[in-house]
C-alpha positions as CSV (number, residue, x, y, z in Angstrom):
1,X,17.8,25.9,2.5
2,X,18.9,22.2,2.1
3,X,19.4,21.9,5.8
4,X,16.5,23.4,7.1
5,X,14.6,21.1,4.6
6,X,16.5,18.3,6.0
7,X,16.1,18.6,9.5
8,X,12.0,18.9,9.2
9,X,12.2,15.7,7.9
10,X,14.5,14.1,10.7
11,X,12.1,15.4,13.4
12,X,9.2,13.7,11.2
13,X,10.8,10.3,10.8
14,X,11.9,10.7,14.7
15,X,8.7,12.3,16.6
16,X,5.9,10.4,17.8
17,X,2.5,12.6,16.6
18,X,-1.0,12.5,18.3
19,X,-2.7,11.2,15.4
20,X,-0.3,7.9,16.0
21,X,-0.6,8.3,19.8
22,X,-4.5,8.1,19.1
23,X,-4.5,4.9,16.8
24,X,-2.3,3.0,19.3
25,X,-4.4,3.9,21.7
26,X,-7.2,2.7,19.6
27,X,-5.8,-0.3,18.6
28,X,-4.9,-1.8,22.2
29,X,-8.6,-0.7,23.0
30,X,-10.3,-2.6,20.5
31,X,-8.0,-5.4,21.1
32,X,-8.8,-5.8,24.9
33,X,-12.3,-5.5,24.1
34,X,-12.3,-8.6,21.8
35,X,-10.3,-10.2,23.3
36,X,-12.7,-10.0,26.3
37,X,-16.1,-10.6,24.1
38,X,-14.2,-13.4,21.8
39,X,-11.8,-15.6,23.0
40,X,-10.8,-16.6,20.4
41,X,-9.5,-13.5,19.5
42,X,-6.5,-13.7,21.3
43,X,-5.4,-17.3,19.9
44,X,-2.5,-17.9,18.1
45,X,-4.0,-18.6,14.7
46,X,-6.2,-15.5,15.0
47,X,-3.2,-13.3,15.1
48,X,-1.5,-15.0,12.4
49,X,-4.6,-14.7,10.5
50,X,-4.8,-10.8,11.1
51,X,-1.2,-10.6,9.9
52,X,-1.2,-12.5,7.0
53,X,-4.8,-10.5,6.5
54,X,-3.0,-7.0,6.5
55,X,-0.1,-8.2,4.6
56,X,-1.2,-7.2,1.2
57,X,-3.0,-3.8,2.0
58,X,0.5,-2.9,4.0
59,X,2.7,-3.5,1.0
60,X,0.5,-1.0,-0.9
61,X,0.0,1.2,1.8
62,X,3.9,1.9,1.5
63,X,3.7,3.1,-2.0
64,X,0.5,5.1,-0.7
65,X,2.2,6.7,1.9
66,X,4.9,7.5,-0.7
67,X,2.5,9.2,-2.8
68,X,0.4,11.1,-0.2
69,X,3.6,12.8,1.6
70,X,4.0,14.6,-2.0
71,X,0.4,15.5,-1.1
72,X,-0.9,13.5,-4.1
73,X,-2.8,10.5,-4.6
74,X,-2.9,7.0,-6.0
75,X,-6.3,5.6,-7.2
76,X,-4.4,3.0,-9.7
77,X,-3.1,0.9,-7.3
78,X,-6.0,-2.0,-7.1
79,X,-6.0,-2.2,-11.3
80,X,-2.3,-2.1,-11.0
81,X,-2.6,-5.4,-8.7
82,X,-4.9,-6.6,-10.8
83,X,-3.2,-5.9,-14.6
84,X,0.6,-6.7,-13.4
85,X,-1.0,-10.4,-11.9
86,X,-2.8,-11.7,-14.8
87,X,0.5,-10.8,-16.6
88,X,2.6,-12.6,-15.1
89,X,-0.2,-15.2,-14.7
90,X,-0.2,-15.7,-18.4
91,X,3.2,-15.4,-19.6
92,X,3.8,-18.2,-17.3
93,X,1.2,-20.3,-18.8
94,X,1.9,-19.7,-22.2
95,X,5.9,-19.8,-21.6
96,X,5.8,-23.2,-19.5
97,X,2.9,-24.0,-17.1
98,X,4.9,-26.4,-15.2
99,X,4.5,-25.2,-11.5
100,X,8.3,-26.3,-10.5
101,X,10.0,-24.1,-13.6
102,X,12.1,-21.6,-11.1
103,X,13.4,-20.4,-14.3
104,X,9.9,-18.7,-15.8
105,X,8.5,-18.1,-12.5
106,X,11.3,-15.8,-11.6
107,X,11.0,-14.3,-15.3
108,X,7.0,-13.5,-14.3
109,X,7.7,-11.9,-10.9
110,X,10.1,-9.4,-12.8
111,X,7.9,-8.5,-15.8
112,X,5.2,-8.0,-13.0
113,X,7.6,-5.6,-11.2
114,X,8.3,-4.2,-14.7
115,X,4.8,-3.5,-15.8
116,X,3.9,-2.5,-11.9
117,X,6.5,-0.1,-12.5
118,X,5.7,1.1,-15.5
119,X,2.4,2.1,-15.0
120,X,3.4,4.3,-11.9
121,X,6.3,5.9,-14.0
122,X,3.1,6.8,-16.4
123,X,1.3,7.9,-13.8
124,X,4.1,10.5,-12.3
125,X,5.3,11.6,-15.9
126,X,1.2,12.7,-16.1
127,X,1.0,14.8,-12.7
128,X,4.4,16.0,-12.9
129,X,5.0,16.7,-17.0
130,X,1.3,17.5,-17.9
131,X,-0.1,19.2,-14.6
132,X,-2.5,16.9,-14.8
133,X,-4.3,16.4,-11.5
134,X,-3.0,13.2,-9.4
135,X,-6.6,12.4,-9.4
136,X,-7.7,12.4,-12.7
137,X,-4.1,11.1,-13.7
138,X,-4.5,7.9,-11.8
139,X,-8.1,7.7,-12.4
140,X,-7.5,7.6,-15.6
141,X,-4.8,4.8,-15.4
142,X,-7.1,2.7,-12.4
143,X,-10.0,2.0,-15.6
144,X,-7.2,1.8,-17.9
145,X,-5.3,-1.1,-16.3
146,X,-8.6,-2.8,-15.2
147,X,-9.9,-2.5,-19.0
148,X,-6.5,-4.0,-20.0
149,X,-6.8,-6.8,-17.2
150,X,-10.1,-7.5,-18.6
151,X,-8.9,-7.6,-21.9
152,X,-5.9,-9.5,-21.7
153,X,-7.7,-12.0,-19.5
154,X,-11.0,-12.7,-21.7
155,X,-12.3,-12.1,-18.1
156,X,-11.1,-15.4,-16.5
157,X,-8.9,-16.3,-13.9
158,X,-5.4,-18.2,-14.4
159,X,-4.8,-21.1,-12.3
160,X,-2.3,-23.0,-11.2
161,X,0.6,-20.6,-10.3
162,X,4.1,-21.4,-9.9
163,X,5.4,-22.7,-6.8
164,X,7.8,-19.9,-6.3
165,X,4.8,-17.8,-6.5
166,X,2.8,-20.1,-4.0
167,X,5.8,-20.0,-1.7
168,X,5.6,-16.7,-1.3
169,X,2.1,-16.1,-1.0
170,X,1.9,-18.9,1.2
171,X,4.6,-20.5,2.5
172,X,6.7,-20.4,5.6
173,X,10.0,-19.9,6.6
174,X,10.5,-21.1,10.2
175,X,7.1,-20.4,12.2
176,X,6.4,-16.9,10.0
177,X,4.6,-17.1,6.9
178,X,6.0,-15.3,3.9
179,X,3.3,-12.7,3.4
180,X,4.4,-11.2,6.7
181,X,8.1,-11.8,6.0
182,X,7.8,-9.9,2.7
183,X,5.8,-6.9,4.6
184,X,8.1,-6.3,7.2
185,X,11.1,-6.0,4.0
186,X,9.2,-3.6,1.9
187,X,8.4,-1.8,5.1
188,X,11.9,-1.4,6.0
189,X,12.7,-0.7,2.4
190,X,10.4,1.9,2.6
191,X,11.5,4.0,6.1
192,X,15.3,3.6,4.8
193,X,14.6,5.5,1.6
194,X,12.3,8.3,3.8
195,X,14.9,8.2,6.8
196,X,18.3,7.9,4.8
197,X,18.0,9.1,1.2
198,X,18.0,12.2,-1.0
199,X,14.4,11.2,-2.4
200,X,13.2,10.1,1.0
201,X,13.6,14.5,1.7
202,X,12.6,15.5,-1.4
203,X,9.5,13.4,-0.6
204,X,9.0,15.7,2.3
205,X,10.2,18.7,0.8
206,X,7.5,18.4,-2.0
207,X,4.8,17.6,-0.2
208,X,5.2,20.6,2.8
209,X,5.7,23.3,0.2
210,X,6.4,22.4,-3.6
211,X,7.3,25.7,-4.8
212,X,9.6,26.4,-1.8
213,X,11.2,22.8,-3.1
214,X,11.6,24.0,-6.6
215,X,13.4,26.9,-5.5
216,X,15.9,25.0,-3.1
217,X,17.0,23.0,-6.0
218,X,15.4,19.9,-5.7
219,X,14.0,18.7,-9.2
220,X,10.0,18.1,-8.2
221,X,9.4,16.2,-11.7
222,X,11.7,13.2,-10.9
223,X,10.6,12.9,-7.6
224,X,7.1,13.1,-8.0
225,X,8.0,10.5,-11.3
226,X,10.1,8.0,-8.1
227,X,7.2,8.1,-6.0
228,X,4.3,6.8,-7.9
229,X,6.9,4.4,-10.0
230,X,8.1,3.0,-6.4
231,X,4.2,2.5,-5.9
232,X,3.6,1.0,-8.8
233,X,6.4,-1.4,-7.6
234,X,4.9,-1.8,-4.4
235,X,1.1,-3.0,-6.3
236,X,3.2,-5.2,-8.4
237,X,4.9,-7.2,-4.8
238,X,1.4,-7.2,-3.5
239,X,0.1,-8.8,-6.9
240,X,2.7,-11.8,-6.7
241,X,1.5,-12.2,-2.7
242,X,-1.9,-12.2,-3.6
243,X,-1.3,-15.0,-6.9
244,X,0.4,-17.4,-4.2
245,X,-2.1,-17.1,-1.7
246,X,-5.1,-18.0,-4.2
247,X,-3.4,-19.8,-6.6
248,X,-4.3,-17.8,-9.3
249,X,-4.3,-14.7,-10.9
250,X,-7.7,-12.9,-11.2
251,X,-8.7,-10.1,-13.5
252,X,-10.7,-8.5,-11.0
253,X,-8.3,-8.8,-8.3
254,X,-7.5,-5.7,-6.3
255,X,-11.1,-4.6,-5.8
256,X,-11.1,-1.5,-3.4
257,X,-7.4,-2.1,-2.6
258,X,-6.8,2.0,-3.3
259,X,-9.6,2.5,-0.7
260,X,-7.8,0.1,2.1
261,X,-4.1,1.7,1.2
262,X,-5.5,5.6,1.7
263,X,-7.2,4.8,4.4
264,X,-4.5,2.5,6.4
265,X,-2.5,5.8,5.6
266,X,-4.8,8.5,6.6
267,X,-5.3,6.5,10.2
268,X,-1.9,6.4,10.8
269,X,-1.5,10.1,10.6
270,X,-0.1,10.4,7.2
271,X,-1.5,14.1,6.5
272,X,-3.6,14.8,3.3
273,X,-2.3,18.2,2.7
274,X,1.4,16.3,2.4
275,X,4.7,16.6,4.1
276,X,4.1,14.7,6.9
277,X,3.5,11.2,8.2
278,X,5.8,7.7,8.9
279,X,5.4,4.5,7.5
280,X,5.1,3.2,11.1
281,X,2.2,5.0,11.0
282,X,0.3,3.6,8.5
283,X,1.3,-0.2,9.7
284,X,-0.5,0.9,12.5
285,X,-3.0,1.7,10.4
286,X,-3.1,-1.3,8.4
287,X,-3.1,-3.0,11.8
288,X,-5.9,-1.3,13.3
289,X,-8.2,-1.9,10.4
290,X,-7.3,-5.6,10.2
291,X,-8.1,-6.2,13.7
292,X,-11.3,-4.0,13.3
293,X,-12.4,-6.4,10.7
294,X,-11.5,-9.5,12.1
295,X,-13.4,-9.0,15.4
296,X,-16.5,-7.7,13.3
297,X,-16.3,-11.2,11.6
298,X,-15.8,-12.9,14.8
299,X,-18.4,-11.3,16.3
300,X,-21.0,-12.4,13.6
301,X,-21.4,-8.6,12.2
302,X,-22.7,-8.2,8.7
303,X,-19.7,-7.5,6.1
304,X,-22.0,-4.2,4.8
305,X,-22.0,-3.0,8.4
306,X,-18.3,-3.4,8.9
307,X,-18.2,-1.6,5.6
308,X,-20.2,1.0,7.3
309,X,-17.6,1.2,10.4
310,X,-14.6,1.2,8.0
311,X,-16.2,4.4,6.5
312,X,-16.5,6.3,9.2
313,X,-13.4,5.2,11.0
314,X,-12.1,6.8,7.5
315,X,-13.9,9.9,8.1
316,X,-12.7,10.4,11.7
317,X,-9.0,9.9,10.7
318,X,-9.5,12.4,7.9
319,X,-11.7,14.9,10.2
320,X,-8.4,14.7,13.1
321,X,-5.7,15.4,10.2
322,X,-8.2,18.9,8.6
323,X,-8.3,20.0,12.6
324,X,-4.5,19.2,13.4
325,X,-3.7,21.3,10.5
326,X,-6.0,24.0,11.2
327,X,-4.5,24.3,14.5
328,X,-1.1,24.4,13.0
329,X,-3.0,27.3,10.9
């Protein structure tokens, strides 16, 4: 059974599916267009901008994409940003407050992976233990962890982060800005643990047939627990990025963050129904909704009508995957 599962998952890491076909397609489109209606488009700090732009949403999209293979789904994430920031954010200005102690700063970026990780371990041990719904389950935690944001924060903003922090929100090494440098690791992070690991095909295995899983021996419970601790994790690398590129930590951080990692993943051809989809795929995603953004706001178009695009560009991606798998059907 263990090789049949294996090899499903090997063609799904290796094949190149229409629904990612369709969004490259989609995404040089829109580029050319732009490029041909703003020139400015195609400039060098325009691109960086749309990078550095996607950055965050890409990290989360990585835990999302996790989470969605298992055919679940992760509503937490944008609290989770939110609560494992101001966190950190505080224990560094209560600890110190100096921006150049290394020592504290490094302490705050772990207790935010800690708490980032902890709140997705909650999350699994929910759906997996309890039955709950992944839905309700992270429902529940997404007005938990913003309550506790809230309440932790007295509802204002921490300033003044560390300059590790601000480094890598906003720093450079060479020509490429940080953001983007930590993007590309936690990508690669994440398509060596699908492509290479004993999770990344037990992520696969659950989310194409759970029961068939259970009965091949693979223990469903501590995956399912993995994946929505790894994207905790991945909320809590966004939250640092975030605190160096404002300088701050806010309590309302993260706002609609679940909405940009689902759909970054959805376009890229990640299936709802789970047990299929590559993370290539949903940087593609990420990409293409980026660059839709960005030439909307070049072009002068009203943020609640590029709202309005977003939404349906969500409802298309979502409409392709029912019909793919209805044809498979």
């Amino acid at each position: 059974m263990m090789p049949r599962i294996n090899g499903l998952k090997k063609r799904r890491e290796t094949d190149f599916n229409l629904s990612e076909y369709f969004v490259v397609v989609a995404l040089i489109a829109v580029c050319a267009i732009l490029s041909v209606i703003s020139p400015v488009f195609l400039s060098i700090d325009n691109i960086i901008n749309v990078f550095l732009q996607t950055s965050i949403n890409s990290i989360v999209a990585v835990g999302m994409t996790m989470v969605i293979l298992t055919a679940g789904i992760d509503l937490s994430v944008g609290s989770l940003v939110a609560v494992t920031g101001m966190t950190a954010g505080l224990t560094f200005e209560i600890i110190s407050g100096n921006v150049n102690d290394a020592g504290v700063a490094l302490l705050c970026i772990i207790l935010a992976m800690a708490i980032g990780a902890l709140g997705g371990l909650v999350n699994g041990f929910l759906i997996a233990k309890t039955k709950l719904p992944p839905f309700i389950a992270t429902l529940g935690m997404m007005s938990m962890a913003r309550g506790l944001s809230l309440m932790i924060s007295g509802g204002q903003p921490v300033t003044r982060m560390p300059s590790i922090i601000k480094f890598i929100g906003s720093g450079r090494i060479g020509v490429i800005y940080t953001p983007i440098i930590v993007m590309i690791a936690v990508y690669f992070v994440g398509w060596w643990m699908l492509r290479y690991t004993k999770l990344g095909r037990s992520t696969y295995a659950v989310g194409g047939n759970l029961e068939a899983a259970r009965l091949s021996g693979i223990n469903v419970s501590r995956t399912l627990m993995l994946v929505y601790m790894i994207s905790g994790i991945c909320t809590s690398i966004a939250a640092v990025v975030l605190m160096g590129r404002l300088d701050s930590a806010q309590p309302t951080a993260g706002k609609d963050y679940e909405l940009d990692a689902i759909a970054a993943t959805v376009i890229g051809g990640t299936s709802m129904s789970g047990g299929e989809g590559r993370l290539i795929g949903t940087l593609i995603g990420a990409l293409f909704m980026a660059v839709l953004r960005n030439g909307l706001n070049l072009l002068d178009v009203s943020p609640y009508a590029t709202q309005l695009v977003i939404g349906l560009v969500i409802i298309l991606a979502v409409m392709m995957d029912r019909l793919r798998n209805r044809g498979r059907r």
